[in-house]
C-alpha positions as CSV (number, residue, x, y, z in Angstrom):
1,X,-28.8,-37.4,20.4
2,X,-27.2,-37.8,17.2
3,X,-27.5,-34.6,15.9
4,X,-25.9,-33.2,19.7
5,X,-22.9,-35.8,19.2
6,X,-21.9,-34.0,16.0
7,X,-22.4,-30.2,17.0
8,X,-19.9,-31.2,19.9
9,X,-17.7,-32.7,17.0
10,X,-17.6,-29.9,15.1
11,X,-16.9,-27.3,17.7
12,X,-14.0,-29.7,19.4
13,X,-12.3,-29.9,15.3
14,X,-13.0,-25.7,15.0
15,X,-11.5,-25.0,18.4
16,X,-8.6,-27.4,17.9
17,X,-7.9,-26.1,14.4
18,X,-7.7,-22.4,15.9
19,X,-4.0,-22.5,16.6
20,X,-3.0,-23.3,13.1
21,X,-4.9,-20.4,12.1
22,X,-2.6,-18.0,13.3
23,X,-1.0,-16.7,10.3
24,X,0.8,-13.5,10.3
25,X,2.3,-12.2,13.8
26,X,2.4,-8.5,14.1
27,X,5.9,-7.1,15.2
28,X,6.5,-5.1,17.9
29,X,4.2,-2.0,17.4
30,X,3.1,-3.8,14.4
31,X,-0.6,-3.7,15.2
32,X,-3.1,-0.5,13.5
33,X,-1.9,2.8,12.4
34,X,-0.6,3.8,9.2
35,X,1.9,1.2,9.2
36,X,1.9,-2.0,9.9
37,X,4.7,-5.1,10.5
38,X,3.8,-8.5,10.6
39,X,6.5,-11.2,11.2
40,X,6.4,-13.4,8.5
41,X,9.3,-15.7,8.7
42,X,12.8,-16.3,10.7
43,X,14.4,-13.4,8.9
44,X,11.1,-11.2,7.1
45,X,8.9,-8.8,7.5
46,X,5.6,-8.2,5.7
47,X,5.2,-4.1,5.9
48,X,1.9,-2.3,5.1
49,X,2.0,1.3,5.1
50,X,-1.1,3.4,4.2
51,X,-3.1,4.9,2.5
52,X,-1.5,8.3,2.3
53,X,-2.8,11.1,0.7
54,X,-1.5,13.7,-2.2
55,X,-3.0,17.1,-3.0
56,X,-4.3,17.2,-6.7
57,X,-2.7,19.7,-8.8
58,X,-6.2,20.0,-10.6
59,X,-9.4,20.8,-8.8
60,X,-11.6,17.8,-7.8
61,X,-9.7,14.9,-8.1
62,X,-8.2,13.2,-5.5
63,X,-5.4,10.4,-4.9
64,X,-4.1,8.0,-2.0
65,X,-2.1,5.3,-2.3
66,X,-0.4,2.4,-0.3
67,X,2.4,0.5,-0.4
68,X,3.2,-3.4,0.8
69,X,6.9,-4.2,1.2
70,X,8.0,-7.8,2.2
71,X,11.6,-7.0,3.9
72,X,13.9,-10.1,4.2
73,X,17.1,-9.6,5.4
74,X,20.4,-9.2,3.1
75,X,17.8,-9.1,0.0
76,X,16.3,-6.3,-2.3
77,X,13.0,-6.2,-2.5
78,X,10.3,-4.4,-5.2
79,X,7.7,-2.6,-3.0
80,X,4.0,-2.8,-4.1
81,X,2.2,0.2,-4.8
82,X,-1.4,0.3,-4.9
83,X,-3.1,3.8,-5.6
84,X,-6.6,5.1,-5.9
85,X,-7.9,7.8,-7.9
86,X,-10.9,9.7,-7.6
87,X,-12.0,11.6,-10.5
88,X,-15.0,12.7,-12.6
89,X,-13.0,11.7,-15.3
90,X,-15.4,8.9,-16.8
91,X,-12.1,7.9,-19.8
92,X,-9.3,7.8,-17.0
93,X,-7.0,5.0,-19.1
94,X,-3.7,5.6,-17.3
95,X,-0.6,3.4,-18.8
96,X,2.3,4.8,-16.6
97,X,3.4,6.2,-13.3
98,X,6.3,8.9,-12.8
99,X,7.0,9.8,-9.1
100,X,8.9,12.8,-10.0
101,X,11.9,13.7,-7.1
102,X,13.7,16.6,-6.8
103,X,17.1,15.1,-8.7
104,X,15.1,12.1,-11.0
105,X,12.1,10.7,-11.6
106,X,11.0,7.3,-10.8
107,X,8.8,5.5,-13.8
108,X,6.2,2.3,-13.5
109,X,4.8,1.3,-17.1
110,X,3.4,-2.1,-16.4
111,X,-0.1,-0.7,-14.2
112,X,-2.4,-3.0,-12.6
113,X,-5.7,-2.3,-13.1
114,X,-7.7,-3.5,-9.7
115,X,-11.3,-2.0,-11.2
116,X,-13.2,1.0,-11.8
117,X,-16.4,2.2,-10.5
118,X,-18.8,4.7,-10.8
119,X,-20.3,6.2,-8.0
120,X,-22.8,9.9,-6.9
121,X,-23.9,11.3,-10.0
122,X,-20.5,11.5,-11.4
123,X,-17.6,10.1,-9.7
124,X,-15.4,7.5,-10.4
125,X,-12.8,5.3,-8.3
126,X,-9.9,4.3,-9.7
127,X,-7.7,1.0,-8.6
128,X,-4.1,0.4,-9.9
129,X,-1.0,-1.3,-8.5
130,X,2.7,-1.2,-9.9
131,X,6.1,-1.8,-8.5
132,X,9.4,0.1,-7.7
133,X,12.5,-1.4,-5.9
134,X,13.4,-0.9,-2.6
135,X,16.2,1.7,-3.1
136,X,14.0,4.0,-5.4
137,X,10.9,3.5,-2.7
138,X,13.6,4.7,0.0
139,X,14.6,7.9,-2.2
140,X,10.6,8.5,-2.5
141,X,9.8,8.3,1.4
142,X,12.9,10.5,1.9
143,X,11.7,13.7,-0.6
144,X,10.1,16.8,0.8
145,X,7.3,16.7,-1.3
146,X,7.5,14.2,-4.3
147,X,4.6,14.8,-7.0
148,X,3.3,11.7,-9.1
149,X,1.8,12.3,-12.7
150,X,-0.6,9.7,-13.8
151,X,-3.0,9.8,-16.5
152,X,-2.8,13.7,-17.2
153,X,-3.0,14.0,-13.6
154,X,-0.8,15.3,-11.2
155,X,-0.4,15.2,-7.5
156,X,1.9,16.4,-5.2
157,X,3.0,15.4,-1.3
158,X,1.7,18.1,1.0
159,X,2.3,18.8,4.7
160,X,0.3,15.4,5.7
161,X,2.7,13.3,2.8
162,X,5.4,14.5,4.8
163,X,4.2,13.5,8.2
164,X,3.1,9.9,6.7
165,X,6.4,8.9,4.9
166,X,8.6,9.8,7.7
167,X,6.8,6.8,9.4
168,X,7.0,4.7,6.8
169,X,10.9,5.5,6.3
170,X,11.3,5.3,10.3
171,X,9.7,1.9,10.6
172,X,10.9,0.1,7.5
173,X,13.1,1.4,5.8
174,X,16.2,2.9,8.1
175,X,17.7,0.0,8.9
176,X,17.8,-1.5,5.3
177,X,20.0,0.9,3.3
């Protein structure tokens, strides 16, 4: 009888404790897709938006990356970039990121490595983060087709890049700048 006393316990302190789990609240539209808006305080936004692809320049690589941008009203922001590469480059070591527009390029030297893993016969997957402000992530999600050098590597925004940033400007960014 004990032992039935405290289950009953325990599922009354989980199910009261639920509430207070409720975290992050999406925004209107905010739930799935390629981006997502989750109310995060009176006056901010958390915004996900990703993973979006780029064509590689070089055969048999590929690269998609994500961005996370917390938007608080009347305040810049830096927008988190996290990319994946997928190579059979085994020594892939990059140190910088250029996102090179049409009138300037955009440089990130301080790269987060996430990890590195092997996978198949001879692949590799690639983790990294690195940040850019607000007004130089706007310029990005507003060029026809950016390309981003990384490593040796380049990749450039195709037809699906375009598609995908027009959302991402369209829900987070219009309003801000």
């Amino acid at each position: 009888m004990k032992k039935f006393g405290f289950e009953i316990l325990l599922v009354l302190i989980v199910l009261c404790s639920l509430p207070a789990c409720n975290g992050l609240k999406p925004a209107s539209g905010g739930g799935g897709g390629l981006v997502q808006v989750f109310i995060k305080g009176k006056d901010s936004l958390l915004c996900h938006a990703g993973p979006i692809p780029y064509q590689a320049l070089a055969r048999g690589d590929r690269f998609e990356i994500d961005h996370t941008y917390l938007k608080v009203k009347n305040q810049r922001n830096k927008v988190v970039c996290n990319f994946s590469v997928y190579t059979r480059d085994a020594d892939f070591r990059p140190s910088s990121v250029t996102v090179v527009l049409k009138n300037r390029t955009i440089e990130a030297d301080s790269l987060t490595k996430f990890f590195a893993e092997g996978f198949g016969k001879r692949n590799y997957h690639y983790r990294y983060s690195f940040a850019v402000s607000d007004v130089d992530f706007n310029d990005w999600m507003l060029e026809k087709q950016p390309t981003i050098q990384v490593g040796g590597k380049q990749f450039r925004g195709g037809g699906r890049y375009r598609k995908d940033a027009e959302q991402v400007y369209r829900r987070i960014l219009f309003d801000a700048f």
